[in-house]
C-alpha angles and dihedrals in degrees: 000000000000137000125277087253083046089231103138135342130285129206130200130176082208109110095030115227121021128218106243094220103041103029101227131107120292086249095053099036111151105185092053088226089132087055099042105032145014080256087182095060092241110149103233103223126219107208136177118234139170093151105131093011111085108260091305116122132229129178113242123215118201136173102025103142103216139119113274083247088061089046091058098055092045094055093049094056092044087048093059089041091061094036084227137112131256147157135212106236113170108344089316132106119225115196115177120248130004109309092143092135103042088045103046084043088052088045106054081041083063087049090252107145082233113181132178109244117185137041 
């Protein structure tokens, strides 16, 4: 973002996170690159997690850089695909049991530069 006189830069925490392509913040994107593609470049990890569940295991998507609102729509369709439940909590995506290899295939069909992360 630059000054009016478009001098030097100015930053602001303002609008939160920013597109990389467009500039503008991820709920005002203009391009769509936060709802088509990891546009930052960010590899979005699948991970395997039952810390804290006993013993009972969920799938973990990090890294994806989209709105909350766009999260939430994923997960739903990933959600259907695994014929599984899930909920979005903090930026991350929970899908309950192990679908590491149907998400991260689902993902990298949606462009997304989706990895397993984990053991």
């Amino acid at each position: 973002m630059r000054n009016s006189d478009n001098s030097s830069p100015v930053y602001s925490t303002q609008g939160g996170q920013l597109c990389p392509k467009c500039g503008n913040p991820i709920n005002q994107c203009t391009c769509k690159a936060s709802k088509t593609g990891s546009g930052s470049g960010e590899r979005v990890r699948v991970s395997r997690e039952t810390k804290g569940r006993k013993g009972k295991g969920v799938t973990l998507i990090t890294g994806l850089p989209m709105h909350p609102d766009g999260l939430k729509d994923l997960a739903k369709e990933l959600k259907q695909k695994c014929g599984s439940g899930g909920t979005v909590k903090k930026g991350t995506i929970e899908i309950q049991g192990d679908h590491r290899d149907v998400i991260v295939k689902e993902l990298q069909d949606k462009g997304y530069a989706a990895k397993k992360s984990g053991g």
